[in-house]
C-alpha positions in Angstrom: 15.9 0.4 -11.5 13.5 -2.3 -11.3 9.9 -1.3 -10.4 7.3 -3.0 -8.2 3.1 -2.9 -8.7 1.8 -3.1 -5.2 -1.7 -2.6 -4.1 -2.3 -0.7 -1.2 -5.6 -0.9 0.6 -7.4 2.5 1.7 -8.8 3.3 5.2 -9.5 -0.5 6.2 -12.5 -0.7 3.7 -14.2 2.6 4.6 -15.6 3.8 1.2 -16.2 7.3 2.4 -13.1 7.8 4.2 -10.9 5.8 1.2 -12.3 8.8 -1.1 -10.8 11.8 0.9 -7.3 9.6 1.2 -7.0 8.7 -2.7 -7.5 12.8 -3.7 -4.2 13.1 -1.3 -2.9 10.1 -2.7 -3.7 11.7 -6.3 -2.0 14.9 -6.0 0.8 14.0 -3.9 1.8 10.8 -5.2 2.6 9.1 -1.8 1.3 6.8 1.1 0.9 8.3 4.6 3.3 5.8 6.7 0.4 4.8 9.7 0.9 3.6 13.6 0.3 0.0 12.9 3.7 -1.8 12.0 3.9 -5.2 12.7 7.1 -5.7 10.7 8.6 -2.1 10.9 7.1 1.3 10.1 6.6 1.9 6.9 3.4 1.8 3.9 2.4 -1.1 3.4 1.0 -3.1 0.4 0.6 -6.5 -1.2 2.2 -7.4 -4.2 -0.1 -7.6 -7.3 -0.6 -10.8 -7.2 -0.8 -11.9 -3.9 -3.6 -10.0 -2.4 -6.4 -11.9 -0.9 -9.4 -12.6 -2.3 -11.2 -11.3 1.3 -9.6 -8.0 0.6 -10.6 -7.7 -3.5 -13.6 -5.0 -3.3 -12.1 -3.2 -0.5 -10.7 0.3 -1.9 -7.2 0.0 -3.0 -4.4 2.0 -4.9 -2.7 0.0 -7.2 1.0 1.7 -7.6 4.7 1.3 -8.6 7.5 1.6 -6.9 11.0 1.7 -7.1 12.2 -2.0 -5.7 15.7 -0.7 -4.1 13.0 1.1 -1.4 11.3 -1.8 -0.3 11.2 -4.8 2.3 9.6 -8.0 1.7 8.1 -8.7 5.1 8.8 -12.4 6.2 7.7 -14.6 9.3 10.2 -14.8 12.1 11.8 -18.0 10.4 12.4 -15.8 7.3 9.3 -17.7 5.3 8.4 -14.7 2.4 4.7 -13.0 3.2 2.6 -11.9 0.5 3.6 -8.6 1.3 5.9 -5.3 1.3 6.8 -2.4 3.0 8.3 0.7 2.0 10.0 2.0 5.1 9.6 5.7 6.6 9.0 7.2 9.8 5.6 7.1 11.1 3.5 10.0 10.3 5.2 11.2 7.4 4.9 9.8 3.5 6.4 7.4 1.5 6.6 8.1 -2.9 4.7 6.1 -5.2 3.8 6.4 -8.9 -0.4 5.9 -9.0 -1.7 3.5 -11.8 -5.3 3.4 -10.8 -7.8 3.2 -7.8 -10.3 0.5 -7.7 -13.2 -0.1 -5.9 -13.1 4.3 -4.2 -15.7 5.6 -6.8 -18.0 2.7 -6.9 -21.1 2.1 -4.7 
C-alpha cells in the first residue's frame, strides 16, 4: 500500500466555520464528500506539493491516504491537474489518516 499526503482545504477559507469541521475531521478521521464535483463526487485535495500559493493560509488538513482510493483529476485531453479525488457518494465521508491542521487555530 502506497500512501498519499494531500492537503485538503476547510470551508473555502472561513476560519470560524473551518474550526467546527476539523473537530469532526479530528475524531472521525474522514472528509465529508460535498455537492461541488467538477470531475466526479468525491473529497477533494491537492497533492502536497502542488497547492497554490493563493490557497497557502487558507485552513487546510494535511492527510494520508491510501493511493489504491484515489483519482488524479485530469483536463479533458487527459493533461494531469494538481489535484485528487477520493471518490464517494455525495453527502457521506471518505477515510483519511490526519497529520496536522494549519492555518484553523491561528488568527
Amino acid at each position: 500500500m502506497t500512501l498519499v499526503r494531500g492537503i485538503h482545504i476547510l470551508a473555502h477559507g472561513n476560519k470560524t466555520e473551518a474550526r467546527n469541521i476539523a473537530v469532526d475531521i479530528q475524531q472521525y478521521q474522514r472528509l465529508l464528500v460535498g455537492q461541488n464535483a467538477w470531475h466526479g463526487a468525491g473529497a477533494y485535495a491537492y497533492y502536497v506539493d502542488q497547492l497554490p500559493d493563493n490557497l497557502r493560509d487558507w485552513p487546510q488538513v494535511l492527510f494520508e491516504v491510501d493511493g489504491t482510493k484515489i483519482i488524479r483529476c485530469t483536463t479533458p485531453r487527459g493533461t494531469a491537474l494538481d489535484f485528487f479525488r477520493i471518490p464517494g457518494p455525495i453527502g457521506e465521508y471518505v477515510s483519511i489518516h490526519v497529520i496536522a491542521f494549519l492555518h484553523v487555530w491561528d488568527d
